[in-house]
C-alpha positions as CSV (number, residue, x, y, z in Angstrom):
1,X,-30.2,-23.0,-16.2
2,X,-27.2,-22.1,-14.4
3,X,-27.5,-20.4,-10.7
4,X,-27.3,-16.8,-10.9
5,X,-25.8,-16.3,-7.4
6,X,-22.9,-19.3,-8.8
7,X,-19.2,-17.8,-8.6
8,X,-17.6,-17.2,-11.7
9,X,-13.9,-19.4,-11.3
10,X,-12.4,-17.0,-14.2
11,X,-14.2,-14.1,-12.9
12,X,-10.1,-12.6,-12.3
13,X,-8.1,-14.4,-14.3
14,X,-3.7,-13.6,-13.6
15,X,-2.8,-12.8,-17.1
16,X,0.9,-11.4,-18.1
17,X,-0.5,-7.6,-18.2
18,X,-2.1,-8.0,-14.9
19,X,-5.4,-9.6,-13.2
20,X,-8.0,-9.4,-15.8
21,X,-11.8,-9.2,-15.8
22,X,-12.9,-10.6,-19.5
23,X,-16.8,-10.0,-18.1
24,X,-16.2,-6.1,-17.9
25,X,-13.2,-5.4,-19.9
26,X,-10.8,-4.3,-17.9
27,X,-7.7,-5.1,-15.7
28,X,-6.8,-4.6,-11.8
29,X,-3.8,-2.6,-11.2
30,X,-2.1,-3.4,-14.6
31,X,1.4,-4.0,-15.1
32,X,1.1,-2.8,-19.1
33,X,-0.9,0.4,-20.2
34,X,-4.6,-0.9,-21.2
35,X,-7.7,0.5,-22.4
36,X,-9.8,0.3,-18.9
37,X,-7.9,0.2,-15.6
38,X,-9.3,0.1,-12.5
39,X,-6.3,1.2,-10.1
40,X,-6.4,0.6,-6.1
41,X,-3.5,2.7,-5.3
42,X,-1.1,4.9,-6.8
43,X,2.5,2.7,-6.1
44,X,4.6,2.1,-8.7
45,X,4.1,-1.5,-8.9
46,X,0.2,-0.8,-8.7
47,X,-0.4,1.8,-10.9
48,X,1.6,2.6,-14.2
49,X,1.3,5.5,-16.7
50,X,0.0,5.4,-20.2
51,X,-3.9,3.9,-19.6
52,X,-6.6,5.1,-21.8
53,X,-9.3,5.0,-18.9
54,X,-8.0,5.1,-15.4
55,X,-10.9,4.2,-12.5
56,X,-9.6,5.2,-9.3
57,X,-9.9,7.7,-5.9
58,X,-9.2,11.3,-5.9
59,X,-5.9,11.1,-4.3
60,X,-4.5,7.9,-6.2
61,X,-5.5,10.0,-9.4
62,X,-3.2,13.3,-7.7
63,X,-0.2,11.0,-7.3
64,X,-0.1,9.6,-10.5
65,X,0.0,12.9,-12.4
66,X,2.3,14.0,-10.1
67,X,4.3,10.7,-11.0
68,X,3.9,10.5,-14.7
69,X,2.4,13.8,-15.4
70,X,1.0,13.6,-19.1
71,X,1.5,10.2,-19.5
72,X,-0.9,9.7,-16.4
73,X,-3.7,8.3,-18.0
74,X,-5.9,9.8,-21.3
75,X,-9.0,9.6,-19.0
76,X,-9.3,9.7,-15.1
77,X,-12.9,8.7,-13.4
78,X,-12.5,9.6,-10.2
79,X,-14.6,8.2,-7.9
80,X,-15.4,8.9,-4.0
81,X,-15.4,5.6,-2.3
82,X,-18.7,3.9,-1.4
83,X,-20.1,5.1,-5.0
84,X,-21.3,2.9,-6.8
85,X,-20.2,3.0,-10.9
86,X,-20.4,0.5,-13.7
87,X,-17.7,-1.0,-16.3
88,X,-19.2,-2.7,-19.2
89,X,-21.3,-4.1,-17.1
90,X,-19.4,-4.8,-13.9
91,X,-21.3,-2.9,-10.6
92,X,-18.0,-1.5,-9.1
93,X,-17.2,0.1,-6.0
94,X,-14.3,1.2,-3.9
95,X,-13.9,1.0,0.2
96,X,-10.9,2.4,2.2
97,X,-8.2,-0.3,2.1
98,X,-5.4,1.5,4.9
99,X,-2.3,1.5,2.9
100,X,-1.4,4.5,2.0
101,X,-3.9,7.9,1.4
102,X,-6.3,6.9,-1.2
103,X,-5.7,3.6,-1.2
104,X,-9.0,1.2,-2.3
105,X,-10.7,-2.1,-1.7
106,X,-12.4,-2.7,-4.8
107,X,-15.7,-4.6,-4.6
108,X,-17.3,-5.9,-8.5
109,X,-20.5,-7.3,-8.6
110,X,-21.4,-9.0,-11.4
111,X,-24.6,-11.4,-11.4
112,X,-25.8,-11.4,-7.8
113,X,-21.6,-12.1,-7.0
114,X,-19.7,-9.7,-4.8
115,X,-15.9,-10.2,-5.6
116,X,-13.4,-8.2,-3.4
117,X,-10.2,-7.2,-4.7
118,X,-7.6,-5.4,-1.9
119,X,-4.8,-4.2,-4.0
120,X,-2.7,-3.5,-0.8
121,X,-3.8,-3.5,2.4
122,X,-3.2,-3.3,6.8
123,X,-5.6,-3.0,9.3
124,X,-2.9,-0.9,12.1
125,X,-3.9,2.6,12.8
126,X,-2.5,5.0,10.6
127,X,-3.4,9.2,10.8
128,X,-2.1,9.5,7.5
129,X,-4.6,7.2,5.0
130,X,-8.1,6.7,5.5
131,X,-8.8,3.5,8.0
132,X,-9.6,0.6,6.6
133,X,-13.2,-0.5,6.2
134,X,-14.6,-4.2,5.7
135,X,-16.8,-5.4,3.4
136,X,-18.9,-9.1,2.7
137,X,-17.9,-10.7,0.1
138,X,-18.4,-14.0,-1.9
139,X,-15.1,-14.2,-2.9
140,X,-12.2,-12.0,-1.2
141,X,-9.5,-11.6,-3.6
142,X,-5.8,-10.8,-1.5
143,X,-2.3,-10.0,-1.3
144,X,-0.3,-12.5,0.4
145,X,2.9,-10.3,0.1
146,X,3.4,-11.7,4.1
147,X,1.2,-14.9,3.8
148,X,3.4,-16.6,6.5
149,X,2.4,-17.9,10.0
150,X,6.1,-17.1,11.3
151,X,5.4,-13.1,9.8
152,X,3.7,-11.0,12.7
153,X,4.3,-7.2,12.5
154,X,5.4,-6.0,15.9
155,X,3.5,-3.2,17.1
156,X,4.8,-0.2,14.6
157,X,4.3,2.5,17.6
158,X,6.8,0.6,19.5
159,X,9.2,0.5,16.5
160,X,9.0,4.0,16.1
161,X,9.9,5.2,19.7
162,X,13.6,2.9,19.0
163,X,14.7,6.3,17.6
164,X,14.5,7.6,21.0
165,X,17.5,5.6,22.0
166,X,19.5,6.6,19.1
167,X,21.3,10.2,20.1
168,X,23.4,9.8,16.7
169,X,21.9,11.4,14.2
170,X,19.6,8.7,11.5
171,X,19.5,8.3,8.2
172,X,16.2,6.9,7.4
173,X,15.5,4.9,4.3
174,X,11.7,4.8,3.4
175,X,9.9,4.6,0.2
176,X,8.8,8.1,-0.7
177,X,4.8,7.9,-1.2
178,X,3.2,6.8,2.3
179,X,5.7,4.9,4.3
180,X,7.3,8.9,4.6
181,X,4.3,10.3,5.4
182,X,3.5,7.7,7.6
183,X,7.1,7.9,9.5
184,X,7.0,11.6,9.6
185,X,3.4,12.1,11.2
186,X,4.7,9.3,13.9
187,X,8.1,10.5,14.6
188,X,6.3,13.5,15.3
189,X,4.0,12.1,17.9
190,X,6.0,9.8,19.4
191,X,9.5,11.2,19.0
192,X,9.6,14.8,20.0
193,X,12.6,15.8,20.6
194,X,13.7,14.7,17.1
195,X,14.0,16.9,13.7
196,X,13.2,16.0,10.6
197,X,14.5,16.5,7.5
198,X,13.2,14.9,4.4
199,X,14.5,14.3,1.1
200,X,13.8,16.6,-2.1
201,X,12.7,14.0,-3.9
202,X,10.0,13.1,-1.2
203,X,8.2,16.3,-0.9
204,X,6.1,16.6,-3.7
205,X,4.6,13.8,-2.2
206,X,4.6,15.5,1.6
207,X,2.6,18.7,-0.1
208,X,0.0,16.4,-1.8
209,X,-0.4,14.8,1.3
210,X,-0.8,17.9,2.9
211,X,-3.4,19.7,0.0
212,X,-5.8,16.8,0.6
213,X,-6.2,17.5,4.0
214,X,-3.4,15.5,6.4
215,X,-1.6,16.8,8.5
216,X,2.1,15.7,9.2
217,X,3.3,17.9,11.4
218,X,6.5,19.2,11.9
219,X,9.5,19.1,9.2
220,X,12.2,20.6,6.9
221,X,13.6,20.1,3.5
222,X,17.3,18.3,3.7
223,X,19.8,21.1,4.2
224,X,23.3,19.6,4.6
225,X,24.9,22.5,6.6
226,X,22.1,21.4,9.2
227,X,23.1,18.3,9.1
228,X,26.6,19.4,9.6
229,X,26.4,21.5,12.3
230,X,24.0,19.4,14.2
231,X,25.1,16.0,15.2
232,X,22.4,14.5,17.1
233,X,18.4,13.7,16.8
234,X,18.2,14.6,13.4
235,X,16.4,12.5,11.3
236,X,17.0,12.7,7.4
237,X,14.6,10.4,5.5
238,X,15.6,9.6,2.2
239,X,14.4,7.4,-0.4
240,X,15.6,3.8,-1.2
241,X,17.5,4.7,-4.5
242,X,19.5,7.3,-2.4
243,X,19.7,5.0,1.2
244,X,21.5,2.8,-1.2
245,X,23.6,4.9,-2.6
246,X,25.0,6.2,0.6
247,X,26.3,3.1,2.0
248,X,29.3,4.7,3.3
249,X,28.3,8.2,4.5
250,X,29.5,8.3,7.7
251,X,28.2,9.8,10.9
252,X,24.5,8.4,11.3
253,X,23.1,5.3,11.7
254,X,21.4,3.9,9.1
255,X,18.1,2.4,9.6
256,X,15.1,1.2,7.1
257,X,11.9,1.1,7.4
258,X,10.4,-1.7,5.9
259,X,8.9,-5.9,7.0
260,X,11.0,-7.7,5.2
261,X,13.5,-9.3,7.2
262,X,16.3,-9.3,4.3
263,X,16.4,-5.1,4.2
264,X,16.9,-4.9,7.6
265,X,20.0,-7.6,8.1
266,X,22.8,-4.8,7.0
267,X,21.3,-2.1,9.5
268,X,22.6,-0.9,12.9
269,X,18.9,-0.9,14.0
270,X,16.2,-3.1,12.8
271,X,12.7,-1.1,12.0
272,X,9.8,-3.0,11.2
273,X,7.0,-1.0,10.2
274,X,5.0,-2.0,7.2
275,X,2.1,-1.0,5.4
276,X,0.8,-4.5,4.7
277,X,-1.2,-7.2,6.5
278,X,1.2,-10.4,8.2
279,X,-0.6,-13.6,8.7
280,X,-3.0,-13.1,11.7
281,X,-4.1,-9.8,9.9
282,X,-5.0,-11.8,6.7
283,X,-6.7,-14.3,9.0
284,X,-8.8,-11.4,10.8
285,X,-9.5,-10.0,7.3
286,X,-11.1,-13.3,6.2
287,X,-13.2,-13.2,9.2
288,X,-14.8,-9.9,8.6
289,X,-15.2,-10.3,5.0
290,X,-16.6,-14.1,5.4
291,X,-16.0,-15.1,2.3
292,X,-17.3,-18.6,0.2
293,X,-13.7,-18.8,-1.5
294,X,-10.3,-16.8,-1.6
295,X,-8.1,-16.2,-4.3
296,X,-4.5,-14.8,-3.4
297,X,-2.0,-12.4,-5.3
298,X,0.8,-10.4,-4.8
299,X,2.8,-13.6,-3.1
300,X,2.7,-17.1,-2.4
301,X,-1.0,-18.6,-1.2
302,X,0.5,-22.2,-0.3
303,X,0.2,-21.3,3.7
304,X,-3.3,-20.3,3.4
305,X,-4.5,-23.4,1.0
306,X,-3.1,-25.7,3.8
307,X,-4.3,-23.5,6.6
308,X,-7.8,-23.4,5.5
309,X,-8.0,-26.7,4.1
310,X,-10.8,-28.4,3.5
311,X,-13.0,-26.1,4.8
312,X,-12.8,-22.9,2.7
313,X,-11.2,-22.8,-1.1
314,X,-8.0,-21.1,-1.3
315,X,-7.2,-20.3,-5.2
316,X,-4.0,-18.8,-6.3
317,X,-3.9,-16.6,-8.9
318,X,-0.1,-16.0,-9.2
């Protein structure tokens, strides 16, 4: 007889449609549509339209109508997190993962065996998403989109206050669900004097935000006779599509708010503020969640294998 509490190896299995649970029939975070999805947040490379059943929060369920709007999903099951619901036989449950508003931990439990998936994931303060909240786990199933002891986020509240020293007015590039929230609600703490405008394209996502209960502060919809007639301390965040596309407009700096090292290279200032974990984070997160084994996603694992070597199994999925 086999021990209940053993770990299942293809428990998660990476498949070409996504990371796939055979013992409750469903996937995690899909890249194809599929009968059940269980969805941790609502980014594009995370959550996709066209799902029969879609199992995720409240807000991630808001975005993606907004997104794909009757191509959504056939079914939503919404569920608050820290409530407890079953897929074909797979205890499931969801726990505030920081990223952006809405965004999930998902802990299955399936035969005395807690897995724990983060989709996405950062432990920094952030007024605009629920706080992250740890949970034990057997086996803690992570991104390692920054799985590299030379990656360490700089403090993002010191990033911000860099567009205090630019007089010039910015165009700010920033992906237009949650890293604009995010930039918004902080430039508005801790850059006063500045004014924002924000993209057209980006506000659908601003009022959403705003419906389910955060507040931003202050801002205006992109007006180019403002931006005109005012040439300093505005700050016009627009999405990546359009930071792109502007390459030459001329009188602002350009700046982009993002981790990776390679967006930043072409920029008159450099602006590292991410929404996932860097190395130490993932190490911290390992700690809390004291895990028997990990298994890594969403990036290369190799660092952590060596790192934790021979003491803890690191698995890579991808």
């Amino acid at each position: 007889m086999s021990n209940p509490t053993q770990i299942i190896d293809d428990f998660i299995v990476q498949t070409k449609t996504g990371l796939f649970c055979s013992y409750g029939n469903f996937y995690l975070d899909p890249k194809e549509p599929v009968v059940n999805a269980v969805i941790s947040h609502a980014h594009g490379d995370h959550a996709i339209g066209g799902n029969q059943n879609v199992y995720c929060t409240e807000a991630t369920s808001v975005f993606m109508q907004h997104r794909y709007k009757k191509f959504a999903a056939a079914d939503f099951h919404i569920k608050s997190y820290h409530t407890k619901f079953t897929v074909n036989g797979v205890e499931i449950s969801f726990y505030p993962a920081g990223h952006i508003l809405g965004s999930a931990l998902v802990l299955m439990s399936y035969k005395g065996v807690n897995y724990l998936y983060t989709g996405d994931y950062k432990l920094e303060e952030d007024a605009t998403c629920e706080p992250i909240e740890f949970v034990n786990a057997d086996v803690l199933i992570t991104e390692t989109t920054f799985a590299n002891p030379e990656t360490e986020h700089p403090d993002a509240v010191a990033e911000i206050k860099k567009l205090n020293d630019v007089k010039q007015n910015i165009m700010l590039g920033a992906y237009a669900l949650g890293k604009s929230q995010r930039l918004i609600a902080m430039i508005n703490q801790h850059c006063p004097e500045k004014r924002i405008l924000v993209h057209h394209s980006i506000m659908p996502f601003v009022k959403i935000y705003e419906q389910l209960g955060m507040q931003l502060g202050k801002y205006e919809v992109y007006d180019r006779k403002v931006m005109k007639n005012n040439h300093s301390d505005m700050v016009y965040i627009v999405p990546p599509m359009v930071f792109n596309s502007y390459i030459k407009a001329i009188n602002v700096v350009r700046i982009f708010a993002t981790g990776w090292k390679h967006l930043q290279s072409k920029n008159e200032v450099q602006l590292y503020i991410s929404d996932h974990v860097d190395w130490k984070a993932i190490l911290e997160t390992i700690k809390n969640v004291a895990p028997k084994q990990v298994w890594t996603t969403h990036g290369s694992g190799t660092q952590l294998q060596s790192y934790f070597a021979p003491n803890l199994v690191v698995k890579l999925l991808n």
